[in-house]
C-alpha positions as CSV (number, residue, x, y, z in Angstrom):
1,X,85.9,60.3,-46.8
2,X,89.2,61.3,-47.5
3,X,89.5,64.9,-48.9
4,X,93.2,64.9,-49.8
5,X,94.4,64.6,-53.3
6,X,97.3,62.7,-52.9
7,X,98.5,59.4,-53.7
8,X,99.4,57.0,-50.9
9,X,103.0,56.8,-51.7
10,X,102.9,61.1,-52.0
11,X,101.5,60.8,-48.3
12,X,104.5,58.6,-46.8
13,X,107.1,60.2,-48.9
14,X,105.5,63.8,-47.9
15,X,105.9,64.5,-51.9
16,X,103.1,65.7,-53.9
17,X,102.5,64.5,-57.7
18,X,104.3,67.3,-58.8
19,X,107.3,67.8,-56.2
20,X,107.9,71.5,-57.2
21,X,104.8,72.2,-58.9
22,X,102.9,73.8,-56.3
23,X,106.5,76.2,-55.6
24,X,106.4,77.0,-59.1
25,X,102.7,78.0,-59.0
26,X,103.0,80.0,-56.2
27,X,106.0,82.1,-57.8
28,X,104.2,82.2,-61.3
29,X,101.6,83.9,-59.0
30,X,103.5,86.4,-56.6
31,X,105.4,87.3,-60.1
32,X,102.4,88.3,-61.6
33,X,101.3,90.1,-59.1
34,X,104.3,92.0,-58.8
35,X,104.1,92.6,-62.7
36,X,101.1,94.6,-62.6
37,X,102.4,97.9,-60.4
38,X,105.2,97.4,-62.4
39,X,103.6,97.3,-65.4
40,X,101.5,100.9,-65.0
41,X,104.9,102.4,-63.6
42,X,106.6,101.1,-66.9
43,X,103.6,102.4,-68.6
44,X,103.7,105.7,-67.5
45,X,107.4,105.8,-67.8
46,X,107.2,104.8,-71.3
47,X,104.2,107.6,-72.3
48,X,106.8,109.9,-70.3
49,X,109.6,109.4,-72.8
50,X,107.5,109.9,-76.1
51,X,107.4,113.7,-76.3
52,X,111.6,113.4,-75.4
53,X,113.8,113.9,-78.2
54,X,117.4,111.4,-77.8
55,X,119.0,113.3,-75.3
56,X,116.0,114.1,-72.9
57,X,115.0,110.2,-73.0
58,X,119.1,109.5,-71.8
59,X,118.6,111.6,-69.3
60,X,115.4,110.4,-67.7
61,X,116.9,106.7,-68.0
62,X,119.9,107.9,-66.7
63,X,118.0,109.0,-63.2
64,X,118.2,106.1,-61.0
65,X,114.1,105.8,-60.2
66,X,113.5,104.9,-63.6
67,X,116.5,102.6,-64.5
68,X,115.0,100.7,-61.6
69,X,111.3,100.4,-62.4
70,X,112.9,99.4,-65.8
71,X,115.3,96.4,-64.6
72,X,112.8,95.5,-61.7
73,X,110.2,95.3,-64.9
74,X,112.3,93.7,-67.0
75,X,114.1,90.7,-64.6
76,X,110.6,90.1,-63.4
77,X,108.8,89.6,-66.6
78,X,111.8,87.2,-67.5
79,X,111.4,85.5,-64.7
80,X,108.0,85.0,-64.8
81,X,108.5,84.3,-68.3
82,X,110.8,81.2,-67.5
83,X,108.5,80.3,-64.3
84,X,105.6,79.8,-67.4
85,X,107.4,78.0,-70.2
86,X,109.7,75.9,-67.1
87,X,105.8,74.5,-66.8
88,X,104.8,74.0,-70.4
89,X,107.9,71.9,-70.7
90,X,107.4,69.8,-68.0
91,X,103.9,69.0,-69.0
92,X,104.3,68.5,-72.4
93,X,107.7,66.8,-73.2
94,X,109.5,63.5,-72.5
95,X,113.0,62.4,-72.2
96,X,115.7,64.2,-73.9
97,X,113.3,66.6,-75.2
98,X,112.7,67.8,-71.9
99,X,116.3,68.1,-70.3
100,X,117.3,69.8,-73.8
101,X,114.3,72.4,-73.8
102,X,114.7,72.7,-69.6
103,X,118.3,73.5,-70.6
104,X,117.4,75.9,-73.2
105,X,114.7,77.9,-71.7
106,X,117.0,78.4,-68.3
107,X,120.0,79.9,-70.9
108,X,117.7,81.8,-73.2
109,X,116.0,83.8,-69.8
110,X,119.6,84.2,-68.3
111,X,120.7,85.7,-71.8
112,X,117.6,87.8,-72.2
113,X,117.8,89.4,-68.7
114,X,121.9,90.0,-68.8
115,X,121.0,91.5,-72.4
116,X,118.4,93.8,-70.6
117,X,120.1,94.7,-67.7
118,X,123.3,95.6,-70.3
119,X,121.5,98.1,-71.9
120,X,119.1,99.8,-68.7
121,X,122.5,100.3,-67.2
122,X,124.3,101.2,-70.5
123,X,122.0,103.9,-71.1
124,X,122.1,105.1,-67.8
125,X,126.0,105.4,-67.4
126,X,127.2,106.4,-70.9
């Protein structure tokens, strides 16, 4: 009895069905697991900032411990973000489609985390 999964032409090539898939799962999953201490650190950063008026919140971003848990949270979740939907789009869409949405999901995360990382370090140098 034969207890691998893969095809006969994935066993001479060395491929698996999915090529990449099985990199892109293991990301999606070290990701995740780095999103959850940063998750409670962004938390209780966040809960820290809400009895700050403008100027006390500038300067606790401004502090380089926070600006860090912030962008680390931040280019993470985007990451992770465009690990997930790189997956739904493979999955679920043919042809153009794909290349178009594959396209389109890779600019909108590089656009959301320059957008991110603009303001963490905007608000901590101005």
């Amino acid at each position: 009895m034969n207890s691998s999964y893969r095809t006969p032409l994935g066993r001479v090539r060395g491929l698996g069905s999915a090529r990449l898939g099985t990199q892109d799962n293991w990301l999606m999953r070290i990701t995740s697991l780095a999103l959850i201490p940063l998750s409670i650190a962004f938390v209780f950063l966040v809960l820290s900032l809400l009895h700050k008026d403008y100027h006390g919140a500038r300067a606790l971003m401004g502090e380089p411990l926070p600006a860090v848990i912030v962008l680390l949270f931040v280019l993470t979740g985007v990451y992770h973000t465009e690990l997930g939907m790189r997956s739904v789009i493979v999955d679920y869409l043919q042809g153009q489609l794909r290349e178009f949405a594959l396209i389109a999901n890779s600019c909108a995360a590089v656009a959301l985390g320059l957008a991110c990382v603009y303001a963490v370090l905007r608000i901590g140098f101005v």
